[in-house]
C-alpha positions as CSV (number, residue, x, y, z in Angstrom):
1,X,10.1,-6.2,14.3
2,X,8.9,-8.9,11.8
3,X,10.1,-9.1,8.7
4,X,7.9,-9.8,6.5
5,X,7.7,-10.1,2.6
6,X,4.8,-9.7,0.2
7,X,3.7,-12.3,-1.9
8,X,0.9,-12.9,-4.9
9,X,0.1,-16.8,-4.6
10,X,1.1,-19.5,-6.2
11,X,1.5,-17.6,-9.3
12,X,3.8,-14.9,-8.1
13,X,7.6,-15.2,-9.6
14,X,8.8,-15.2,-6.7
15,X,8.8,-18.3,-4.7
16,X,8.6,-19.1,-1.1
17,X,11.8,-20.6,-1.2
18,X,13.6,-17.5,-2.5
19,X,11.9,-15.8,0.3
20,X,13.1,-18.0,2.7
21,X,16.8,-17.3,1.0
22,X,16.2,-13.5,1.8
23,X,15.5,-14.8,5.1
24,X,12.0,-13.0,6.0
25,X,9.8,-15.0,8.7
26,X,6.7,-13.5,7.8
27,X,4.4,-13.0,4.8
28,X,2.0,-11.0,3.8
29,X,-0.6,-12.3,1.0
30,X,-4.1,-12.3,0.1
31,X,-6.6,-14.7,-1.5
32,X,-6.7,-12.4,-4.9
33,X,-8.5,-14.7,-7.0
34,X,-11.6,-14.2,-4.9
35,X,-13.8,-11.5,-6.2
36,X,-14.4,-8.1,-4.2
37,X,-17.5,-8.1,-2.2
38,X,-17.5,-12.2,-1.8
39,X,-16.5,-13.8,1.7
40,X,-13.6,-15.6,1.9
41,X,-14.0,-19.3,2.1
42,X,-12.6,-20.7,5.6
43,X,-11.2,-23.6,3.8
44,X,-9.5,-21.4,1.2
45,X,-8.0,-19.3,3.9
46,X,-6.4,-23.1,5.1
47,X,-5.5,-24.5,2.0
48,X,-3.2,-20.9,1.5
49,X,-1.9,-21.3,5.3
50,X,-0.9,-24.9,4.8
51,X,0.5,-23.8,1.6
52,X,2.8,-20.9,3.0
53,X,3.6,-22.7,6.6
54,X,4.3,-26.2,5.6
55,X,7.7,-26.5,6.2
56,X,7.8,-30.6,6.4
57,X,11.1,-30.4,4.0
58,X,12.9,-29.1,7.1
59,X,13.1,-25.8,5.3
60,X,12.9,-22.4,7.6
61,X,9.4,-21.9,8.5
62,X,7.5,-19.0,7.1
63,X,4.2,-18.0,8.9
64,X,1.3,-16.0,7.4
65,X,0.9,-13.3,9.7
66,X,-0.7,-10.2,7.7
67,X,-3.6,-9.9,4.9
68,X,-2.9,-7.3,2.5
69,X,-5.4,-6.8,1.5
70,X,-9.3,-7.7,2.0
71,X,-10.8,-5.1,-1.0
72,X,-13.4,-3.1,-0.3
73,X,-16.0,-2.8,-2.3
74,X,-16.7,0.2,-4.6
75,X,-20.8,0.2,-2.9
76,X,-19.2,0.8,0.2
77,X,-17.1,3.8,-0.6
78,X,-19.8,5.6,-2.4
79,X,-22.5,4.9,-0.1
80,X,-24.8,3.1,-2.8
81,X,-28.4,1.2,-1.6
82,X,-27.3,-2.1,0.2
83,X,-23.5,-1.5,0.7
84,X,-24.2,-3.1,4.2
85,X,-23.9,-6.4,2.8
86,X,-20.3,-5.7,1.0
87,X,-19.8,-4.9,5.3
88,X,-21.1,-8.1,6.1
89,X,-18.8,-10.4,3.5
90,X,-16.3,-8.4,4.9
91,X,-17.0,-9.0,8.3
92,X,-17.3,-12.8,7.2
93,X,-14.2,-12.6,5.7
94,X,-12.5,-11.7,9.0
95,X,-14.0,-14.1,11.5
96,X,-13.1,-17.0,9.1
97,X,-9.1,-15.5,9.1
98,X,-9.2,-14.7,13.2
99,X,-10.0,-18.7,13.6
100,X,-6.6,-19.2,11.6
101,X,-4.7,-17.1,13.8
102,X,-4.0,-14.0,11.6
103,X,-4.5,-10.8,13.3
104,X,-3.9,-8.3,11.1
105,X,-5.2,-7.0,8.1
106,X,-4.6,-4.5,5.7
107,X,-7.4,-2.5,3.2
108,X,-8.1,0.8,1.9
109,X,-10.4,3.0,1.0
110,X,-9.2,4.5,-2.6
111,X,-12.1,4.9,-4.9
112,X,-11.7,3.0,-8.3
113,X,-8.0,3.0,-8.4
114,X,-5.7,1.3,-5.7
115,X,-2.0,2.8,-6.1
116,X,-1.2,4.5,-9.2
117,X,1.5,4.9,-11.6
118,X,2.5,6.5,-15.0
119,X,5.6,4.3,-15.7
120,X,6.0,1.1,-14.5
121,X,9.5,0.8,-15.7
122,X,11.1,3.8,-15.3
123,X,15.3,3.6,-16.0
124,X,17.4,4.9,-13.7
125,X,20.5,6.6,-14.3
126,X,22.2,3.5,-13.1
127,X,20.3,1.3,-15.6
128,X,17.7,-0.7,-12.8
129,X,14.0,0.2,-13.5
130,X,11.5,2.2,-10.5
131,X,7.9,2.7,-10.2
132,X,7.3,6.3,-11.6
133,X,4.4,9.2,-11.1
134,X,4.9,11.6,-13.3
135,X,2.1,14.5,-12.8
136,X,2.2,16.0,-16.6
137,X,1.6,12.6,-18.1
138,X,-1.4,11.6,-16.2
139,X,-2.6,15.0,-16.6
140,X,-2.0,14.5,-20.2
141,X,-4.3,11.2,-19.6
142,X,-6.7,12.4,-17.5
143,X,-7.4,15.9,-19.7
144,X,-6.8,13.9,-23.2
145,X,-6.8,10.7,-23.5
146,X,-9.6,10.1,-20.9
147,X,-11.0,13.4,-22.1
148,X,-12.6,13.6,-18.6
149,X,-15.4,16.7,-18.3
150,X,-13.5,19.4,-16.3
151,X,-10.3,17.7,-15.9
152,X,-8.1,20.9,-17.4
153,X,-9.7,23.7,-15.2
154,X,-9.4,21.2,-12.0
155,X,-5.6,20.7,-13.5
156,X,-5.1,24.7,-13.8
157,X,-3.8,26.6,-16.4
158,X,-0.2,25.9,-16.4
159,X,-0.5,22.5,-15.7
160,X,-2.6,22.0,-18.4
161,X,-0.5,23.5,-20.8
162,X,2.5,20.9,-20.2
163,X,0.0,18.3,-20.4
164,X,-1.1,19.4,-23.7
165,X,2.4,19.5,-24.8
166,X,3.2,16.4,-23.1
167,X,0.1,14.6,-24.9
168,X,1.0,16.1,-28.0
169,X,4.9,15.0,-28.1
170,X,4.0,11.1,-27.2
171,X,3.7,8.3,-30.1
172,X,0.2,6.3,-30.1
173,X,1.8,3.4,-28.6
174,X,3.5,5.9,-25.7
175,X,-0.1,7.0,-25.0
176,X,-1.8,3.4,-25.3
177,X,0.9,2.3,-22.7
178,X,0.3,5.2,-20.4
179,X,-3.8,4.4,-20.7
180,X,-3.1,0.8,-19.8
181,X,-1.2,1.6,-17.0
182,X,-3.3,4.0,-15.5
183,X,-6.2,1.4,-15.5
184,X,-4.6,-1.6,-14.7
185,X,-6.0,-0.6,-10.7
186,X,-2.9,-1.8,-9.2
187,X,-1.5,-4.0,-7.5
188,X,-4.9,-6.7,-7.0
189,X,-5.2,-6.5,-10.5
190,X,-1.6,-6.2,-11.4
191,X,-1.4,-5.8,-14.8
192,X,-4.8,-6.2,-16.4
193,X,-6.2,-3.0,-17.6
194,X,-10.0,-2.3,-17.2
195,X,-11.9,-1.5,-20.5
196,X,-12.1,2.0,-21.0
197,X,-16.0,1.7,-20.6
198,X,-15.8,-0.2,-17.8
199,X,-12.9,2.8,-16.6
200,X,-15.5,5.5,-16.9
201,X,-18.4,3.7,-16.0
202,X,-16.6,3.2,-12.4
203,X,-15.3,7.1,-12.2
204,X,-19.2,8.1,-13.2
205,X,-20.5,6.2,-10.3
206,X,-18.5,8.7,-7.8
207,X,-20.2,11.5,-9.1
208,X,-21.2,13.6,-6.4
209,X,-19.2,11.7,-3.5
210,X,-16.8,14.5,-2.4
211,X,-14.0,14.2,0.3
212,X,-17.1,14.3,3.2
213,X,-18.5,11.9,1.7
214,X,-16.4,9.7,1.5
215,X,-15.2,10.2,4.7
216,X,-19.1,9.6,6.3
217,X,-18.9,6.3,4.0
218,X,-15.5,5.1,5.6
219,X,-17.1,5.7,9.1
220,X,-20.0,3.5,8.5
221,X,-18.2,1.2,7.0
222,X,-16.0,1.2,10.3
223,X,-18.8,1.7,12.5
224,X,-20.1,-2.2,11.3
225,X,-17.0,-4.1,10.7
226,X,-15.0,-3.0,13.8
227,X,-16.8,-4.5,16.5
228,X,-16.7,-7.8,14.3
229,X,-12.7,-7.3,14.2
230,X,-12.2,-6.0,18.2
231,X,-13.8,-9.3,19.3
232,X,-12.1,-11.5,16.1
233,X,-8.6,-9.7,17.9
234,X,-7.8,-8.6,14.3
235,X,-6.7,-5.2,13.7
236,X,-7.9,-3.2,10.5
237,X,-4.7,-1.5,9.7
238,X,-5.7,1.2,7.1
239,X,-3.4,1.9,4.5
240,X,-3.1,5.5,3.1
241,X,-4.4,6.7,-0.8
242,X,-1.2,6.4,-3.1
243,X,-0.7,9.4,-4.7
244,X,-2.2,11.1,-1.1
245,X,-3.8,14.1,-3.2
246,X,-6.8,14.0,-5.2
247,X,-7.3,11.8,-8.8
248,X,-9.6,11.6,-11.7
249,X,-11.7,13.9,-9.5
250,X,-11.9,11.1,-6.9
251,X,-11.8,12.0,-3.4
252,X,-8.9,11.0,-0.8
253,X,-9.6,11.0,2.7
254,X,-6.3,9.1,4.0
255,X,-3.3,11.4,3.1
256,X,-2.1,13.5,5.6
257,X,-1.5,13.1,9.8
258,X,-4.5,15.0,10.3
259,X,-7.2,12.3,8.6
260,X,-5.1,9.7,10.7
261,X,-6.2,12.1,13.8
262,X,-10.0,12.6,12.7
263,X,-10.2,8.8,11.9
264,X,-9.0,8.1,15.6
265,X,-10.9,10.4,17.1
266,X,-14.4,9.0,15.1
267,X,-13.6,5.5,16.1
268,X,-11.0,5.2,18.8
269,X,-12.2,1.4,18.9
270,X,-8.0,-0.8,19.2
271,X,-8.7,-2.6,16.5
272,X,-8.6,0.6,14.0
273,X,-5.0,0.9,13.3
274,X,-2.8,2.0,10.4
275,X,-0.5,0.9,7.7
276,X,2.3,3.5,8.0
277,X,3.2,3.3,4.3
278,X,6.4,5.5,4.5
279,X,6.6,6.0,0.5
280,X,3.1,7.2,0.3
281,X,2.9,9.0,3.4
282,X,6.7,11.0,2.0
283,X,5.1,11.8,-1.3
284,X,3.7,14.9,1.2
285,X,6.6,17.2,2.6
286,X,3.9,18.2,5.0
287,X,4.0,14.6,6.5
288,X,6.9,14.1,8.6
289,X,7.3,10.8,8.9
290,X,9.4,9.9,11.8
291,X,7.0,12.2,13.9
292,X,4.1,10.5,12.6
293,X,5.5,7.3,14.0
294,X,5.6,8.4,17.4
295,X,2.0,10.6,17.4
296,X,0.2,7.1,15.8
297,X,2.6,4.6,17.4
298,X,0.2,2.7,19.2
299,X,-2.1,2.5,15.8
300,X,0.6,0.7,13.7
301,X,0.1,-2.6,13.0
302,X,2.0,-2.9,9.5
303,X,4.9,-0.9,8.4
304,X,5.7,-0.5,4.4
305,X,9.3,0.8,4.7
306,X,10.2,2.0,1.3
307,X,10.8,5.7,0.0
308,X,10.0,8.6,-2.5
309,X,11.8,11.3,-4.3
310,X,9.9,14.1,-5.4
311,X,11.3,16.0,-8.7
312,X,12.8,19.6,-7.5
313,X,11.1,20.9,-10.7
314,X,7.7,19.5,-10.6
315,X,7.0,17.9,-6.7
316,X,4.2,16.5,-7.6
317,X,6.0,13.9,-9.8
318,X,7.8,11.7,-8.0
319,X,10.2,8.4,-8.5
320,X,10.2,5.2,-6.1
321,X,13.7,5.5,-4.6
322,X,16.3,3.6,-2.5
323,X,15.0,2.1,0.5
324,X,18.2,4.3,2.5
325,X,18.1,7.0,-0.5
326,X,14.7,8.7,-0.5
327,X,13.1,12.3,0.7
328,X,12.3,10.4,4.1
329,X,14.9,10.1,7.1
330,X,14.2,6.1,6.6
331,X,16.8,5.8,10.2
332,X,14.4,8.0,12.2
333,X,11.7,5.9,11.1
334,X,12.9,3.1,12.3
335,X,14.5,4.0,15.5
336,X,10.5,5.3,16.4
337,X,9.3,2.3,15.4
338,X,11.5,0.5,17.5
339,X,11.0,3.0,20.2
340,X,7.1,2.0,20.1
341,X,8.2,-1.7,20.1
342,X,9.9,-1.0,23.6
343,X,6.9,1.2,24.8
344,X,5.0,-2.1,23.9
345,X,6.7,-4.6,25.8
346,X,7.3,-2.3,28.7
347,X,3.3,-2.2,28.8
348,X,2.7,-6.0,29.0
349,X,1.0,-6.0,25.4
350,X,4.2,-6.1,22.9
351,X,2.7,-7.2,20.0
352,X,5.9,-6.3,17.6
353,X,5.1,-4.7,13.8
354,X,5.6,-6.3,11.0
355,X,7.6,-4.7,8.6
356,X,8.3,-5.1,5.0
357,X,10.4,-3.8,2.3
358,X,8.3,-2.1,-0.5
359,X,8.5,-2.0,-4.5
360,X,12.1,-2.5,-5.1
361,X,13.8,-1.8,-8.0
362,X,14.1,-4.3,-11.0
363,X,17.7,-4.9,-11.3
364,X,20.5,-7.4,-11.9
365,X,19.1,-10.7,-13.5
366,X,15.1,-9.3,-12.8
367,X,16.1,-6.7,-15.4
368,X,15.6,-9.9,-18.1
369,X,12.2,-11.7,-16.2
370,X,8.8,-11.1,-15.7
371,X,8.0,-9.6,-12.7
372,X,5.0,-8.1,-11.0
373,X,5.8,-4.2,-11.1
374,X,7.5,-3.0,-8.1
375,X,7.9,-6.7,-6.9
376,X,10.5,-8.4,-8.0
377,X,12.9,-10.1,-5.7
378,X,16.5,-8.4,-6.3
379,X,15.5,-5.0,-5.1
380,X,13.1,-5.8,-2.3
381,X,16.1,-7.7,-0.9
382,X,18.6,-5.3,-1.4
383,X,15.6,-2.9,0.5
384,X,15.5,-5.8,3.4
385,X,19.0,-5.8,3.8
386,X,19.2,-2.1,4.5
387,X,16.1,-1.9,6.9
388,X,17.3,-4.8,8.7
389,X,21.1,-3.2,9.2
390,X,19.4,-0.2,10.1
391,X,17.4,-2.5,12.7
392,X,20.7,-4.4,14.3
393,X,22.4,-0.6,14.4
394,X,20.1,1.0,15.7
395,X,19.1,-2.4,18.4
396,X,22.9,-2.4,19.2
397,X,23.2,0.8,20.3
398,X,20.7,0.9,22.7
399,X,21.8,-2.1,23.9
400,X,23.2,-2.4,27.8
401,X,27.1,-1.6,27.6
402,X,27.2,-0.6,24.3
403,X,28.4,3.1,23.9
404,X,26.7,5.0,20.8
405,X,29.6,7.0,20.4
């Protein structure tokens, strides 16, 4: 496997000399500062290469392997008049990256909102901070704060109820906080918060554009760009809606094993493959991870290895745990991963996965800096450290002489 590590630019914390230190070889970045729907520049797509790769100080190389992510526009997801040429800066976007060698890239297809969160600073019991979802306090948002027509019958009656208590026991600044969070549209705009205008404006747009829908849209959306990326030799790794369930009465079409199956089956083309995003994926208990690496192992392209627990009171609030520590048999995982590796190579066309840790915990000394939330350095390399012991265990047991037991 690859390991890889996800960085923001130039103006991420955390340098590519720290990730060197943690001792990744890959990285997996994006040209953010571009705007959504505009081709990206070959030259730009250079100057970032010769920025990550240039390791004339003698320093261990790094290479820029995976994209994550090319957005897709908002047109294309709803279908509107002339989303074709959203396709075709897309399509753009990819040739120009296939003639600097990357072939893989990461997108999805969440309407509005890219992963979302409650609390970006959740504390722990052991003081470090997690990404938290916590279903009662975006309910609270979406039924009062956003006041959203219909939002407490689609919520249900009991539901509803703690929301209305949980609205009513939070301060103004507790319920400004939560309303900036759940707009920032995380992570390509980080922490920026839309206007609230702009916020509705955007969830108005989807009216009428239901889970088939949305689906049909993602098809035709596939149907142009994937020929573009079979004969670039770039696979479109799609990367699952986080939460997997439905939002702001916005559809979801990538959540369970089953839309991975119908998504296959509508465009069995190579170059449609998936990011197995174990966190989002184990936010489901339906979604059995390990399995799902074996029935889609010859999709994956890009593996985010990090893990969920769901509260036993309320499942669908949940906490970003432990890499090792999570609802997800993380050591399964990887030993199917692995597995598909060997498949690979046995075939002629081993083409490894890159892997990455995801959204680590802010702890230690990132407790006291400013990080991007869920990206700060301590706890994705803590998260490294495990998956990559859980790699040489797993890789020495299978190897020749060696006695698992």
């Amino acid at each position: 496997m690859k390991q890889a590590w996800r960085w923001f630019g130039p103006n991420d914390p955390v340098s590519l000399d720290a990730i060197r230190q943690a001792s990744a070889t890959d990285i997996v970045t994006a040209l953010h500062e571009i705007p959504i729907g505009t081709p990206w520049p070959l030259e730009a797509i250079l100057q970032r290469k010769e920025l990550i790769e240039n390791d004339g100080d003698g320093r261990a190389p790094l290479v820029w392997s995976v994209v994550e992510s090319i957005p897709v526009h908002d047109d294309i997801k709803r279908g509107a008049d002339g989303w074709q040429r959203y396709a075709e800066a897309f399509s753009e976007s990819l040739l120009n990256l296939a003639k600097t060698g990357i072939e893989t890239v990461c997108y999805n297809f969440m309407p509005v909102i890219d992963w979302t969160r409650t609390d970006l600073s959740h504390e722990l019991s052991n003081g470090a901070r997690a990404l938290r979802f916590d279903a009662d306090d975006f309910a609270a948002f979406d039924i009062h704060i956003l006041a959203r027509e219909g939002a407490g019958m689609e919520w249900g009656v009991e539901a509803a109820k703690r929301a209305q208590m949980r609205f009513q026991a939070m301060t103004d600044n507790e319920r400004k906080r939560l309303a900036q969070t759940v707009t920032s549209g995380l992570p390509g705009r980080m922490t920026k918060p839309r206007e609230f205008s702009e916020f509705k404006a955007a969830l108005h747009a989807f009216a009428g554009v239901d889970e088939l829908a949305l689906r049909e849209n993602l098809y035709a959306f596939l149907e142009q760009v994937l020929p573009v990326a079979e004969e670039a030799g770039i696979t479109l790794a799609i990367h699952p809606d986080d939460p997997p369930r439905r939002l702001l009465g916005l559809p979801r079409v990538v959540c369970t094993a089953d839309d991975l199956e119908a998504l296959f089956e509508a465009h069995p083309s190579p170059a449609n493959g998936l990011t197995l995003c174990a966190g989002t994926f184990g936010v489901l208990p339906e979604n059995d991870l390990p399995d799902m690496a074996c029935r889609f192992g010859p999709r994956i392209a890009f593996a985010h290895l990090r893990g969920t627990k769901r509260d036993r009171d309320n499942p669908m609030s949940f906490t970003e745990a432990e890499h090792l520590g999570s609802d997800i048999d993380m050591v399964a995982l990887v030993r199917n991963l692995l597995l598909e590796e060997r498949t690979r190579a046995q075939a002629g066309h081993g083409r490894e996965i890159v892997i990455r840790p995801d959204h680590g915990h802010q702890m230690l000394d990132d407790l006291y800096k400013q990080v991007n939330p869920g990206y700060s350095a301590i706890g994705r390399l803590r998260g490294l450290a495990e998956i990559r012991g859980v790699i040489h265990a797993l890789s020495w047991e299978e190897s020749p002489g060696n006695d698992a037991e």
